[in-house]
C-alpha positions in Angstrom: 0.0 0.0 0.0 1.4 3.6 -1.0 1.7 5.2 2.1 -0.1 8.2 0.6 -3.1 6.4 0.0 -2.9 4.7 3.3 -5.4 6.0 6.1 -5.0 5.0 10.0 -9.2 4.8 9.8 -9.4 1.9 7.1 -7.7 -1.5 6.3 -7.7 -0.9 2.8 -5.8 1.6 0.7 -8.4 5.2 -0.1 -8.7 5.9 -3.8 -11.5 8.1 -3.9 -10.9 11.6 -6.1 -12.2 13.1 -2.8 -9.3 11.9 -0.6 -6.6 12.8 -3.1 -7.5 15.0 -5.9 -5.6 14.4 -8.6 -6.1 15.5 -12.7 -9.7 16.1 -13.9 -11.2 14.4 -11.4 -9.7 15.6 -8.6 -10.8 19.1 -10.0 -14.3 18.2 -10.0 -14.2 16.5 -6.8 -12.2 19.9 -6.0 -15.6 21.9 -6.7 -18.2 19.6 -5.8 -16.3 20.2 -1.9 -16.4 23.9 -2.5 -20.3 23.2 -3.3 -21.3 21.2 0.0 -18.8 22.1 2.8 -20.6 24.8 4.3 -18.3 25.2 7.1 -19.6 29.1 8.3 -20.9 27.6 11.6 -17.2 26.1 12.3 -15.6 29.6 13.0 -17.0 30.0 16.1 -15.3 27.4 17.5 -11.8 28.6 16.4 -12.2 31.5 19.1 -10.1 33.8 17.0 -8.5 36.8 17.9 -7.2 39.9 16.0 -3.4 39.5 15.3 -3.9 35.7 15.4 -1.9 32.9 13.0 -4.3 30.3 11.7 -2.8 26.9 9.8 -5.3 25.4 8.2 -4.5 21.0 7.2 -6.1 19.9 4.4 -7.7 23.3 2.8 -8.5 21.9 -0.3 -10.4 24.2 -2.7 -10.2 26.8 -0.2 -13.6 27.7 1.1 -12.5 27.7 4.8 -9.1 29.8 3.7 -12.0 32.5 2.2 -14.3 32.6 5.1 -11.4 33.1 7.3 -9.8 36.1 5.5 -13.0 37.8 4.8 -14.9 37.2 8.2 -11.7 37.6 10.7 -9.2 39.4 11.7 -6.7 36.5 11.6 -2.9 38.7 10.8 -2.1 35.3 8.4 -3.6 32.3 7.1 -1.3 29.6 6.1 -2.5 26.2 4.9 -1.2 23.0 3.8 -2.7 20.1 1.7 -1.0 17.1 0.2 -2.8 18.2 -3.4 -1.0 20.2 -6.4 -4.7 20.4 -8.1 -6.2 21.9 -4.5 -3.5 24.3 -4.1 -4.1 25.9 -7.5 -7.6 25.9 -7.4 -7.7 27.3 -3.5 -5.5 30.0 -4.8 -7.6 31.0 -7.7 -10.8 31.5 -5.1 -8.2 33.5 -2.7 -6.4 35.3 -5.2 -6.4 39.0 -3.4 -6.0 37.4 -0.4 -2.7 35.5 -1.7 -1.7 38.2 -3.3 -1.8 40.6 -0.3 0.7 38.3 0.9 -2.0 37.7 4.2 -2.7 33.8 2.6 0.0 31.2 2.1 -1.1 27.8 0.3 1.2 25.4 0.2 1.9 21.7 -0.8 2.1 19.7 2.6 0.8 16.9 5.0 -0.5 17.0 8.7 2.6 15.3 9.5 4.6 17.5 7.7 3.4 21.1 7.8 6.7 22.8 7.2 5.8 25.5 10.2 7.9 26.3 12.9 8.0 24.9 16.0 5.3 27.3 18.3 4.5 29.4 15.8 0.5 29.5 15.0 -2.2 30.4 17.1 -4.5 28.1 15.6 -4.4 24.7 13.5 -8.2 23.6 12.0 -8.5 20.5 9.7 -11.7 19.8 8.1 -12.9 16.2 6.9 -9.6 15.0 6.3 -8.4 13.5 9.7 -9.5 10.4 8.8 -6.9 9.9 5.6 -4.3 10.8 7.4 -1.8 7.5 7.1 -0.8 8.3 10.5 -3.2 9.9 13.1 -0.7 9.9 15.9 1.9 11.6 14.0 -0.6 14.1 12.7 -1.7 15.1 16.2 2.2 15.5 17.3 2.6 17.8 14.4 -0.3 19.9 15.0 0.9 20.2 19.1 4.4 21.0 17.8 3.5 24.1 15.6 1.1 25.5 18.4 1.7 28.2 20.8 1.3 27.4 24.6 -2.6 27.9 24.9 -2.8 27.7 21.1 -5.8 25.1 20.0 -6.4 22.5 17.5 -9.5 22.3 16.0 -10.5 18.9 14.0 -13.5 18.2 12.3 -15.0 15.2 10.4 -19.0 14.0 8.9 -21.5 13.4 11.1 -22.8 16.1 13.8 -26.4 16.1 15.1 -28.2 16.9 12.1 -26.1 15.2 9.2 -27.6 15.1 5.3 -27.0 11.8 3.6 -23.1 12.5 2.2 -22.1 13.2 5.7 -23.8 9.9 7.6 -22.4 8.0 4.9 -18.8 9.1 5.8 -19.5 9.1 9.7 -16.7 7.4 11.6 -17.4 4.9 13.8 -17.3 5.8 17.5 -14.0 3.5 18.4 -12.2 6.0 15.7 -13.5 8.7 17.3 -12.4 7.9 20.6 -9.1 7.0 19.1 -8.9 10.7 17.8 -9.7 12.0 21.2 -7.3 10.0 23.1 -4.5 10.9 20.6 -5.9 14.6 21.3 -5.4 13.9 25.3 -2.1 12.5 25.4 -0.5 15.8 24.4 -2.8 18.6 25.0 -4.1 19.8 28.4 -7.6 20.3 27.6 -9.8 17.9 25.1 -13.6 19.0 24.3 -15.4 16.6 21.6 -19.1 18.8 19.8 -21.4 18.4 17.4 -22.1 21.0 14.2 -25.3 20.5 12.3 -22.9 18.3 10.0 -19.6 17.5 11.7 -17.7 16.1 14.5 -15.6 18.4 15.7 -12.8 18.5 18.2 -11.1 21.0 19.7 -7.8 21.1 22.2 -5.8 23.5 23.8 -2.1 23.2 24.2 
């Protein structure tokens, strides 16, 4: 099994477009996410502040990168996603935003974010957490480029009112425990919520 099309949530390798967009499918799978991930509701939960860093994993087409830079006050957005396709179609939606030099897309995994050790404010990862090929790596990461009292926020499908793409992809609850006890055995404080469509944890280092 490739070890990028491995996933620590699965015993068999993930080929889906969705998981890792490559060519003209990856594209389209690349829009249809910008389509149905209506992730407004999620920026609450980030708790930003003005002046703050934010690293987004997994950004894909960039919706989240957008409604940060247009509805915060975030000083710089970085992100990081294992695509080529994503990164070029994430920077077409945030081209002034990229080109004001306040967003920084980027080619990169949740275990290798290329940031600095303590150096965001705020790490989010959207409905990619469970193709990660390794969850416990991907946590460590995510602790090592956060600032003391810095949080992680990870979300996947599911929440309390799900439509039928996101209970399809729900995870079962022993992978979500496993997500939250990676969570606990680095970061001080562990909360587990529901959105209207996804699982979402948050942590505080």
């Amino acid at each position: 099994m490739d070890s990028d099309r491995a996933s620590w949530a699965v015993d068999r390798p993930v080929t889906s477009p969705f998981a890792h967009p490559r060519g003209v499918l990856g594209r389209l799978a690349g829009r249809f996410m910008l389509w149905t991930n209506r992730q407004d509701d999620l920026l609450g939960l980030l708790r930003l502040r003005p002046g703050d860093r934010v690293l987004e994993v997994g950004y894909g087409p960039g919706g989240l990168v957008r409604l940060l830079a247009a509805r915060t006050e975030a000083a710089e957005i970085r992100g990081v996603d294992p695509s080529p396709e994503m990164r070029e179609a994430a920077r077409r939606s945030n081209r002034r935003a990229v080109r004001e030099g306040r967003v920084t897309l980027e080619v990169g995994t949740a275990e290798r974010t290329g940031s600095a050790d303590a150096s965001v404010d705020c790490v989010v990862a959207v409905n990619n957490v469970a193709i990660w090929p390794d969850l416990e790596a991907g946590v460590r990461e995510l602790h090592r480029v956060l600032r003391p009292g810095g949080a992680a926020v990870i979300a996947w499908h599911g929440g309390s009112s799900p439509g039928r793409i996101a209970r399809g992809l729900r995870l079962p609850e022993d992978r979500l425990e496993r997500i939250e006890n990676a969570l606990k055995e680095l970061f001080t404080e562990v909360s587990r919520s529901e959105l209207p469509s996804l699982e979402v944890f948050r942590a505080v280092r």
